[in-house]
py3Dmol code that shows the C-alpha trace and the ligand (Angstrom):
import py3Dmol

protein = """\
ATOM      1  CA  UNK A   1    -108.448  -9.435 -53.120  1.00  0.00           C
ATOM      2  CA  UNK A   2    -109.100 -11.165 -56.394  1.00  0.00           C
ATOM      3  CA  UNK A   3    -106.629 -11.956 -58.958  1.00  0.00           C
ATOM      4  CA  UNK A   4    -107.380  -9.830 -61.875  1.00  0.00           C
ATOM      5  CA  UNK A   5    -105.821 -12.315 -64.562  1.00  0.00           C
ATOM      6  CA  UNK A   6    -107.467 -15.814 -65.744  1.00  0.00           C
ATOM      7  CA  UNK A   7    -105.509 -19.019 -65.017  1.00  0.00           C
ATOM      8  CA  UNK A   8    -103.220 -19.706 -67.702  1.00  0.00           C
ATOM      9  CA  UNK A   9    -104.704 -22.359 -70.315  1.00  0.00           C
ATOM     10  CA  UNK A  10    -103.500 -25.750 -69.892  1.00  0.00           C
ATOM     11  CA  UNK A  11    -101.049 -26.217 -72.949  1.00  0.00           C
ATOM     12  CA  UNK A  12     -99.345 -22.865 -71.853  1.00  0.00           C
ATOM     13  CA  UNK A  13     -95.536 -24.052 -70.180  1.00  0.00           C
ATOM     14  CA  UNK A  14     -95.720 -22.929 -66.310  1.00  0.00           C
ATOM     15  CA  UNK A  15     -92.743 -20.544 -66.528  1.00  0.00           C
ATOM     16  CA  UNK A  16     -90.732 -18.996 -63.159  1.00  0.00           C
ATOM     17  CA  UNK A  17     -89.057 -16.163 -61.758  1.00  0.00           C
ATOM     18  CA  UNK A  18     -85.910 -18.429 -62.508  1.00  0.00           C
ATOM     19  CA  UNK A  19     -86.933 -19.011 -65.861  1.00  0.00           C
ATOM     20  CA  UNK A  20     -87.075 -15.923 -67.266  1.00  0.00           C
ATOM     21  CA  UNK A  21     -83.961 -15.055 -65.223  1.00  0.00           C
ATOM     22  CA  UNK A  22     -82.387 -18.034 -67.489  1.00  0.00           C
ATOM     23  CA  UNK A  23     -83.828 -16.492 -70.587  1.00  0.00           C
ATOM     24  CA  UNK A  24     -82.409 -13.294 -69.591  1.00  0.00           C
ATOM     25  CA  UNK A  25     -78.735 -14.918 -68.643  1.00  0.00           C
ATOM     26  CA  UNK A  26     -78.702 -16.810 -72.055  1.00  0.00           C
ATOM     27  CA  UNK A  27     -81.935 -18.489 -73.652  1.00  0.00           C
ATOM     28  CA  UNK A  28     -79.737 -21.776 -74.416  1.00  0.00           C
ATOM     29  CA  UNK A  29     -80.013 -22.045 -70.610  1.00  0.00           C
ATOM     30  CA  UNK A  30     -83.645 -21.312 -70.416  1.00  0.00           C
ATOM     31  CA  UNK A  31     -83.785 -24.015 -73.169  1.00  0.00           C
ATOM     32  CA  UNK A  32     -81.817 -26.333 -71.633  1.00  0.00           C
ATOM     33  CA  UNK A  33     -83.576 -26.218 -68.378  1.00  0.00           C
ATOM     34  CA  UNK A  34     -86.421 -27.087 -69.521  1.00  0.00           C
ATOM     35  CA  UNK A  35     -85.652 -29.812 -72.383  1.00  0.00           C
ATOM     36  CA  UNK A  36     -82.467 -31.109 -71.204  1.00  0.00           C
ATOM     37  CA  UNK A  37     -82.786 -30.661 -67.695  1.00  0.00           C
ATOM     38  CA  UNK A  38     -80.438 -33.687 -66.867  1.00  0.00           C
ATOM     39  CA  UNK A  39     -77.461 -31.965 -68.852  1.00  0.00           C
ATOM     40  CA  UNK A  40     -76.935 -29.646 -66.310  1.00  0.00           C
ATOM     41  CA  UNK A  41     -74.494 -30.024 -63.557  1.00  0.00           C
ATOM     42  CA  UNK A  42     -72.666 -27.257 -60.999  1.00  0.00           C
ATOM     43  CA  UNK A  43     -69.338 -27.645 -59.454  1.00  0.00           C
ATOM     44  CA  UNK A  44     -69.009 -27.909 -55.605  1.00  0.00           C
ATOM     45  CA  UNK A  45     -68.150 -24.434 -55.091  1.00  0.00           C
ATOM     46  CA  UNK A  46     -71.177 -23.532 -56.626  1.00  0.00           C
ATOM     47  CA  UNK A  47     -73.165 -25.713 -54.624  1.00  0.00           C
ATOM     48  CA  UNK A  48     -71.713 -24.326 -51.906  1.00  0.00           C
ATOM     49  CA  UNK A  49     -72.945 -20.695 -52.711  1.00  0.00           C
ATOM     50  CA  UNK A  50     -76.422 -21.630 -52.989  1.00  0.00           C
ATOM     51  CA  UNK A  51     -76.460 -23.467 -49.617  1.00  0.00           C
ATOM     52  CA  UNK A  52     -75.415 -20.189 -47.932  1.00  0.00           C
ATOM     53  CA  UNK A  53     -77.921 -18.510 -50.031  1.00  0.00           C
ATOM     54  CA  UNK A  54     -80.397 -20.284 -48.709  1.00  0.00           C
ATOM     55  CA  UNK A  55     -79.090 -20.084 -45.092  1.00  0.00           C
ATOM     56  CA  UNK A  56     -78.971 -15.773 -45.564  1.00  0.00           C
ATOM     57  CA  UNK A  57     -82.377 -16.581 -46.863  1.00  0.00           C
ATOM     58  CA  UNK A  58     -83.581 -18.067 -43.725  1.00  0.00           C
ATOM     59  CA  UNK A  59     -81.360 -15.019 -41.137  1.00  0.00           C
ATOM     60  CA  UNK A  60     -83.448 -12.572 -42.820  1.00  0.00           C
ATOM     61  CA  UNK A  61     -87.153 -14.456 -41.658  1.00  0.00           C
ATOM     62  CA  UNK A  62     -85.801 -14.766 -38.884  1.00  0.00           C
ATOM     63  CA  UNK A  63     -84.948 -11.098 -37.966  1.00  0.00           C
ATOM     64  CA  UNK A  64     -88.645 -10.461 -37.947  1.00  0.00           C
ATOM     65  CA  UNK A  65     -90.371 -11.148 -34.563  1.00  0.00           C
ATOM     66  CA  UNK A  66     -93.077 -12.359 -36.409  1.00  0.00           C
ATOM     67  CA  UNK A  67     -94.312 -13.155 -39.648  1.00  0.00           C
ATOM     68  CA  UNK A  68     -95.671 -16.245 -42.012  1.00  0.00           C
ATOM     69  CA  UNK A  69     -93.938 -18.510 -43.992  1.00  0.00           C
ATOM     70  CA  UNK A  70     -95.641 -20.314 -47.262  1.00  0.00           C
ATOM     71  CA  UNK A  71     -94.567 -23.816 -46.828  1.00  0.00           C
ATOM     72  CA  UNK A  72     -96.283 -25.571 -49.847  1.00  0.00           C
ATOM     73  CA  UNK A  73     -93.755 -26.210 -52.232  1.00  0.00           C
ATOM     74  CA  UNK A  74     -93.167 -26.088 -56.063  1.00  0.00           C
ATOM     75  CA  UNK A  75     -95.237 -29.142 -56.587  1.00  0.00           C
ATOM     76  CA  UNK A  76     -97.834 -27.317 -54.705  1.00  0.00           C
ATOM     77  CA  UNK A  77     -98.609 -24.378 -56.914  1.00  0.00           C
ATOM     78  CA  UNK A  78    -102.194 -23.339 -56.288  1.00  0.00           C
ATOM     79  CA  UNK A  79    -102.127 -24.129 -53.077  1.00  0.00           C
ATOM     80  CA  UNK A  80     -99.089 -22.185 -52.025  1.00  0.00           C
ATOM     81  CA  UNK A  81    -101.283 -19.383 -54.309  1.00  0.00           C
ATOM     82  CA  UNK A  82    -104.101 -19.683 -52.317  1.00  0.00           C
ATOM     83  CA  UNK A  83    -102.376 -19.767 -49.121  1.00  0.00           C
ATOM     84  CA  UNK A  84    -100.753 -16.283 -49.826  1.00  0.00           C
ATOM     85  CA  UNK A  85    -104.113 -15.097 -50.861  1.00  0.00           C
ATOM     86  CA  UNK A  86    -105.353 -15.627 -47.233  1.00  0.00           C
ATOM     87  CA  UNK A  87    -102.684 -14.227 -46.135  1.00  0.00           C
ATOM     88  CA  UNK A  88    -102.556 -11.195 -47.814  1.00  0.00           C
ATOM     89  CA  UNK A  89    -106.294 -10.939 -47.105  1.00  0.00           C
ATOM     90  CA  UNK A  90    -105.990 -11.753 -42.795  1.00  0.00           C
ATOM     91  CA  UNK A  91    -107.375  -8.973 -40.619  1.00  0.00           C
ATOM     92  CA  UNK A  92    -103.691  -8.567 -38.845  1.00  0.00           C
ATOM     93  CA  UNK A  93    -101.494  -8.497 -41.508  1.00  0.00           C
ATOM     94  CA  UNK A  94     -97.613 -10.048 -40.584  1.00  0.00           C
ATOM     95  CA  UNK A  95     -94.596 -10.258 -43.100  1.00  0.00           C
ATOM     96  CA  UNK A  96     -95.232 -13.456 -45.489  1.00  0.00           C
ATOM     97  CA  UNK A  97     -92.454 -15.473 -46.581  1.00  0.00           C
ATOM     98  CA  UNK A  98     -92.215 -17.497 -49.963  1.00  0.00           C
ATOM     99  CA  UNK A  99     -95.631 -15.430 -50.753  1.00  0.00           C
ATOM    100  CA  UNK A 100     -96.549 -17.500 -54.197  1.00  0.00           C
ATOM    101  CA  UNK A 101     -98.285 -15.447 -57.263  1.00  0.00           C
ATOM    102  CA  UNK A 102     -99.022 -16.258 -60.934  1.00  0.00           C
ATOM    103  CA  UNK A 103     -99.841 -14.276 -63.659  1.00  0.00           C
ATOM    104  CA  UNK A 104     -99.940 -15.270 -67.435  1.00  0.00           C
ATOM    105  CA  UNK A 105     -98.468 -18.719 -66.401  1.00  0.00           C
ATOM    106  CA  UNK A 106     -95.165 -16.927 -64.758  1.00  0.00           C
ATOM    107  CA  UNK A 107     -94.802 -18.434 -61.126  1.00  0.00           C
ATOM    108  CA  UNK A 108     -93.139 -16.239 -58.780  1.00  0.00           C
ATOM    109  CA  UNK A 109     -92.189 -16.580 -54.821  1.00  0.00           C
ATOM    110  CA  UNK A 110     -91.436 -13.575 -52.865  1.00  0.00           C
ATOM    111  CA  UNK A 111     -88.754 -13.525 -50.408  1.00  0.00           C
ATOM    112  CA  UNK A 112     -90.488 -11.138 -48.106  1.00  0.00           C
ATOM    113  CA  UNK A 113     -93.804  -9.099 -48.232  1.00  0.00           C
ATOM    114  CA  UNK A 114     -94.019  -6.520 -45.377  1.00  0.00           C
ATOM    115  CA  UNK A 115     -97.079  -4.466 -44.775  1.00  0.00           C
ATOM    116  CA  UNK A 116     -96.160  -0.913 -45.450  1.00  0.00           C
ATOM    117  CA  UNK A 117     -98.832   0.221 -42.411  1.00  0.00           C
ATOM    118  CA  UNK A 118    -100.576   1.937 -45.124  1.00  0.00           C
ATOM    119  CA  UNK A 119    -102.253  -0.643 -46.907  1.00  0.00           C
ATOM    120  CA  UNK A 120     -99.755  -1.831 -49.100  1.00  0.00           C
ATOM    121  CA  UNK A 121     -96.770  -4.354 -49.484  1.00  0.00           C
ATOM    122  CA  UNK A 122     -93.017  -3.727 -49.683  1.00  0.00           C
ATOM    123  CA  UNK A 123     -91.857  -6.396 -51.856  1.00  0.00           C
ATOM    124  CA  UNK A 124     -88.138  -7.695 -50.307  1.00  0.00           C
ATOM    125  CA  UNK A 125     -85.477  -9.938 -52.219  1.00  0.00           C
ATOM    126  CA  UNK A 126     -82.621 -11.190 -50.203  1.00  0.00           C
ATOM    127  CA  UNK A 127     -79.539 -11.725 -52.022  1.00  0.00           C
ATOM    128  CA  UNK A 128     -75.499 -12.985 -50.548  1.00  0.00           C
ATOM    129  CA  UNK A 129     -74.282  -9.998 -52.274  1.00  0.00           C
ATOM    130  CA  UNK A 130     -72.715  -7.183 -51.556  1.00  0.00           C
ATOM    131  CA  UNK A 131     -73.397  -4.956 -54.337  1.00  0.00           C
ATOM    132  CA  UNK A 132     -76.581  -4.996 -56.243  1.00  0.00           C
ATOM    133  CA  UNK A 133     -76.277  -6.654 -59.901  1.00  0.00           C
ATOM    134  CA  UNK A 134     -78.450  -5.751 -63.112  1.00  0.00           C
ATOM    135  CA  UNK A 135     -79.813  -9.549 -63.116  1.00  0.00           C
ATOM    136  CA  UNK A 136     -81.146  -8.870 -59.042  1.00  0.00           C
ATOM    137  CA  UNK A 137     -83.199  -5.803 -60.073  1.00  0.00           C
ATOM    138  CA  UNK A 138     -84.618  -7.428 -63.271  1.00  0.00           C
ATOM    139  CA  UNK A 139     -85.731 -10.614 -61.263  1.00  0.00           C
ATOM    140  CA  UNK A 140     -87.510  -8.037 -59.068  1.00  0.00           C
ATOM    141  CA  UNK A 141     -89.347  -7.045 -62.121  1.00  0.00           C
ATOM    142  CA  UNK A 142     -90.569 -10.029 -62.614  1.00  0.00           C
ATOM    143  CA  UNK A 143     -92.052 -10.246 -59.165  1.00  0.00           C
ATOM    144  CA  UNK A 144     -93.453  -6.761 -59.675  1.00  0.00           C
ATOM    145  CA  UNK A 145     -94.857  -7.482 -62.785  1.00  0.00           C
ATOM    146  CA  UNK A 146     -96.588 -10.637 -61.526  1.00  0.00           C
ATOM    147  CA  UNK A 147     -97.318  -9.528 -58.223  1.00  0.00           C
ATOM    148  CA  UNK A 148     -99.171  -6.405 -59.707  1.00  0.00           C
ATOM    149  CA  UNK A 149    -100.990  -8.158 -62.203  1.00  0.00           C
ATOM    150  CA  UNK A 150    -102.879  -9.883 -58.667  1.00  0.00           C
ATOM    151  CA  UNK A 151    -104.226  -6.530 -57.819  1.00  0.00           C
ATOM    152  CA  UNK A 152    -101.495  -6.294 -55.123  1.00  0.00           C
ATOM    153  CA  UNK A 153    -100.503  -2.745 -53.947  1.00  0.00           C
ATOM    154  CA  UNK A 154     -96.895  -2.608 -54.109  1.00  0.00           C
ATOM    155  CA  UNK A 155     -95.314   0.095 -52.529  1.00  0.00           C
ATOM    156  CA  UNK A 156     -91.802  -0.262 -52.185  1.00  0.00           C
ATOM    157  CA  UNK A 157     -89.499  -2.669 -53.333  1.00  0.00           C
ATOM    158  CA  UNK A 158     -85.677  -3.581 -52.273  1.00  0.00           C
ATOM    159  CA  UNK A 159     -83.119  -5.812 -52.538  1.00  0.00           C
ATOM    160  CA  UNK A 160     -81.798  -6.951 -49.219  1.00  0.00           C
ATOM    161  CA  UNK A 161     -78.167  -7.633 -49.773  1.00  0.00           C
ATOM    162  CA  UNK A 162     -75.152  -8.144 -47.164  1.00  0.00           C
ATOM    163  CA  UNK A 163     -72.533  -6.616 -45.735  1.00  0.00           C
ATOM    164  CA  UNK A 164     -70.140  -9.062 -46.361  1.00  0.00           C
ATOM    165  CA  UNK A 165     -71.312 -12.124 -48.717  1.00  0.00           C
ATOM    166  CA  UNK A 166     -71.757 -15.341 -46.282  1.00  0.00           C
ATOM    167  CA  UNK A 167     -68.847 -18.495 -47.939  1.00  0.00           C
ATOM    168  CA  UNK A 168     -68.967 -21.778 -46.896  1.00  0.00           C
ATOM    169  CA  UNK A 169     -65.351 -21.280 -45.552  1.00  0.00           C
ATOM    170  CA  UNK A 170     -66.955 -17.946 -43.326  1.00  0.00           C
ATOM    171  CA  UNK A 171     -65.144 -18.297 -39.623  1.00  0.00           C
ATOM    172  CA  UNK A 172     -67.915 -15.862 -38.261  1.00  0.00           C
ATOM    173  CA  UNK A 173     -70.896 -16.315 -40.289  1.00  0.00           C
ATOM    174  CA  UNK A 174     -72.900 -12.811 -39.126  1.00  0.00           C
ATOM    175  CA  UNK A 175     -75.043 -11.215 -41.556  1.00  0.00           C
ATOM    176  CA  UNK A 176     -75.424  -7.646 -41.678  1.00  0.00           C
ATOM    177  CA  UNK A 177     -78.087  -6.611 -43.788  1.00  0.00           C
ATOM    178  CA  UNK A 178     -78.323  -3.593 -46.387  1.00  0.00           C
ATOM    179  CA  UNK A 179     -81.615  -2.359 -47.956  1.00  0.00           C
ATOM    180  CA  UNK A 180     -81.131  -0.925 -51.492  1.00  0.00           C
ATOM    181  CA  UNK A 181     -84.380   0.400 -53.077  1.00  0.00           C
ATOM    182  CA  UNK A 182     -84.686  -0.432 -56.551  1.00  0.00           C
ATOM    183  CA  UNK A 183     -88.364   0.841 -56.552  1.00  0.00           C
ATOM    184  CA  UNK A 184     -88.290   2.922 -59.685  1.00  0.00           C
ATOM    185  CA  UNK A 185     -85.763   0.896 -61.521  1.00  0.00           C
ATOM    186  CA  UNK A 186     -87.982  -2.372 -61.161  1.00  0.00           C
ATOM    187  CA  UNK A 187     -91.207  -0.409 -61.797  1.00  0.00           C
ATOM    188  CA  UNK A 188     -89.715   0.608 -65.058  1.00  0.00           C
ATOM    189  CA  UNK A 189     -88.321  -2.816 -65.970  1.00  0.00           C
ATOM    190  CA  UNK A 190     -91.650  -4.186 -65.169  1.00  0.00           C
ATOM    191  CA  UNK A 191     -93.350  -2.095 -68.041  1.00  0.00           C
ATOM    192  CA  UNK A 192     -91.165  -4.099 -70.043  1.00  0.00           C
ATOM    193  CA  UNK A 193     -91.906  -8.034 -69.115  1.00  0.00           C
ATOM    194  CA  UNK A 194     -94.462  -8.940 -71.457  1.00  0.00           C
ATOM    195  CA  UNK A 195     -91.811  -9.231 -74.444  1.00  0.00           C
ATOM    196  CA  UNK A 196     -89.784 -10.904 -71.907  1.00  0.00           C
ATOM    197  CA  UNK A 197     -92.214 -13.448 -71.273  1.00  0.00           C
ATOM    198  CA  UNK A 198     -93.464 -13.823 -75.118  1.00  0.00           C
ATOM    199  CA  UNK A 199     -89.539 -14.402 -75.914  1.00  0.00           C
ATOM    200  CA  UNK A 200     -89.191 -17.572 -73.503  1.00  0.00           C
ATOM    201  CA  UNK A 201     -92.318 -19.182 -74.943  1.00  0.00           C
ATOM    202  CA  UNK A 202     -90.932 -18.649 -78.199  1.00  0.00           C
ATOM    203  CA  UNK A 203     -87.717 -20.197 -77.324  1.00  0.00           C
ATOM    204  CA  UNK A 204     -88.996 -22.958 -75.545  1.00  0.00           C
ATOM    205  CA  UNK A 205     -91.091 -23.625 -78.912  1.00  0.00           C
ATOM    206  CA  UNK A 206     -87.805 -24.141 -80.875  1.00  0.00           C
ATOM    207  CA  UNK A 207     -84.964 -26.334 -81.190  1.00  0.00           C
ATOM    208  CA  UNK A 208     -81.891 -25.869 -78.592  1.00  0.00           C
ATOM    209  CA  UNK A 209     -80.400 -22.156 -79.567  1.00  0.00           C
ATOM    210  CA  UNK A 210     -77.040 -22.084 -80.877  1.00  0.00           C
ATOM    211  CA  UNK A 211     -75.625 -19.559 -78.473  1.00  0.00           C
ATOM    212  CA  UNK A 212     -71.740 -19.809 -78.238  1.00  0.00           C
ATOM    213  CA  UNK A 213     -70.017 -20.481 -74.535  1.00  0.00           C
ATOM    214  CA  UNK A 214     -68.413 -17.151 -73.576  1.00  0.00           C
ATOM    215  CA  UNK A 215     -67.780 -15.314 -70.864  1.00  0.00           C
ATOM    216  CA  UNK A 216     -71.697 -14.415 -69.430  1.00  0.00           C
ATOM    217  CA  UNK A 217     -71.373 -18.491 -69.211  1.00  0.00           C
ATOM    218  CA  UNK A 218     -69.557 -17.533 -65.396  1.00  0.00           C
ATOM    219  CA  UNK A 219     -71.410 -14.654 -64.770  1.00  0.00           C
ATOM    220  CA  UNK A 220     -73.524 -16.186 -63.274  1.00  0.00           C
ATOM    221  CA  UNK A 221     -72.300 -19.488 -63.280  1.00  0.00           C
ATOM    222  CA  UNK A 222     -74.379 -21.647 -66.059  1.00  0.00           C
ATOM    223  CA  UNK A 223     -74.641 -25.020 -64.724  1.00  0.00           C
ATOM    224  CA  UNK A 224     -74.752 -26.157 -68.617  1.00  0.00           C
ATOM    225  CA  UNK A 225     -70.976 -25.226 -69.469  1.00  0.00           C
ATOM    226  CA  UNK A 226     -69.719 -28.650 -69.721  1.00  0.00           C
ATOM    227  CA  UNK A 227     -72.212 -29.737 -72.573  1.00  0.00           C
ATOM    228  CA  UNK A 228     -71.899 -26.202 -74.237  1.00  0.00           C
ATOM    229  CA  UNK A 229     -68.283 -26.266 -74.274  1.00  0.00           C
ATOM    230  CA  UNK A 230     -68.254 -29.724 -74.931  1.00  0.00           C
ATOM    231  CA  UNK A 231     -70.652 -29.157 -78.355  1.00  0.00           C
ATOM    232  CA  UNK A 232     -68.064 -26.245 -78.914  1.00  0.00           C
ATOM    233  CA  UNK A 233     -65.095 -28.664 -79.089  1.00  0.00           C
ATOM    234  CA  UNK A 234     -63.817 -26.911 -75.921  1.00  0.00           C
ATOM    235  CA  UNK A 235     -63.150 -28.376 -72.242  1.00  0.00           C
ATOM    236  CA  UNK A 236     -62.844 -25.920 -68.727  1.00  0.00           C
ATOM    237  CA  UNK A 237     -60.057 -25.047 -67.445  1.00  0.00           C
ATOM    238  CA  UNK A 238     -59.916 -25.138 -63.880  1.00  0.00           C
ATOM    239  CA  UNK A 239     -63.444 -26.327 -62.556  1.00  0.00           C
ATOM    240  CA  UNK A 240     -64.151 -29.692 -61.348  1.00  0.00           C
ATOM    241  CA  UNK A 241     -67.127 -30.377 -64.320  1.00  0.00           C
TER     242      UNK A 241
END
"""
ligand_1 = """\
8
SF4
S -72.966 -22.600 -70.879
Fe -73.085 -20.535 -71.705
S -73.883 -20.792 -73.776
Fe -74.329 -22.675 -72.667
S -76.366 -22.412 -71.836
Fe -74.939 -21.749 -70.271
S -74.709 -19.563 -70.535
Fe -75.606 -20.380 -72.421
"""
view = py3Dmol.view(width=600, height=400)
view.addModel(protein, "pdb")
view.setStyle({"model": 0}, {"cartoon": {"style": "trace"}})
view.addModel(ligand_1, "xyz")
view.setStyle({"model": 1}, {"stick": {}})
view.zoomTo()
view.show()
């Protein structure tokens, strides 16, 4: 199984599944990110959120009696990519973890790829939530739109959220898992990534956007707020930045 798009030429900026998630939170954050990447700074609680992200993360591999994990890295790009390719391509096919794509420079890592037993993938992203948000689905877009574009037959594709959302401060951390299927929703939203993608270019092409610190800056939590509310003449109120 071939990927159907050419590599992206070399003065094209890598972009991510967290990038255009940034663009799509605020592009002064995408922006920022990128140009003024030392700017950025979360408080301890947030911190603390993505550590038990990551350990939900690693429950759900876990749960599957077998399966393969992509352990090159970020700095490791093509050959995570070419790892999943083997993968995807292996006479017994298992669940792959971190399965790494690219299309049109856009990086993406799958949480989970299942076989579907009928010659396709179910594409899986785990999330410490317990409700689905609008951002979740559109990152699955993303993936879908990438994953797609590598002649990969997606069947299915859900966000696996929690019961109960794992804290740092949890006194029984168990994890009971929920599978929404967001397979239309994402397929639709995929249609629509291309503008997406053209957009963050753009802004990365400019000077830092003048986007005003508001309310989306906490939802999610922009690690940024201290220099944008510092440029704004403002200070936060009851955060430890
Ligand atoms: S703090 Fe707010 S305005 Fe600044 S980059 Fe983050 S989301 Fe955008």
């Amino acid at each position: 199984m071939q990927p159907v798009n050419p590599p992206s030429p070399p003065d094209q900026p890598r972009l991510s599944k967290s990038k255009i998630a940034a663009l799509e939170h605020c592009p002064r954050r995408l922006w920022l990110q990128v140009h003024r990447r030392e700017l950025g700074q979360f408080d301890e609680a947030t911190l603390a959120l993505f550590q038990c992200g990551h350990y939900v993360g690693e429950l759900a591999r876990h749960r599957y009696a077998q399966g393969h994990l992509v352990t090159e890295d970020h700095l490791q790009v093509p050959a995570a990519i070419a790892r999943t390719q083997e993968l995807l391509t292996a006479t017994i096919r298992l669940p792959i973890f971190e399965a790494a794509f690219e299309r049109d420079g856009v990086i993406v890592r799958a949480d989970v790829l299942e076989p579907d037993n009928w010659g396709g993938w179910r594409l899986i992203e785990v999330k410490n939530a317990r409700s689905i948000r609008s951002y979740q689905v559109r990152d699955v877009a993303t993936q879908v739109w990438v994953i797609q574009g590598n002649a990969v037959c997606l069947s299915a594709a859900f966000v696996r959220h929690v019961e109960r959302p794992l804290r740092a401060t949890s006194r029984n951390p168990t994890v009971k898992f929920i599978d929404a299927d967001v397979t239309l929703e994402a397929q639709r939203l995929a249609q629509g990534r291309q503008p997406v993608i053209d957009q963050a270019r753009s802004v990365l092409e400019g000077g830092e956007p003048d986007t005003k610190p508001s309310t989306h800056c906490d939802r999610p939590a922009c690690e940024f707020r201290k220099h944008c509310l510092g440029q704004a003449g403002l200070t936060i109120v009851g955060s430890s930045l």
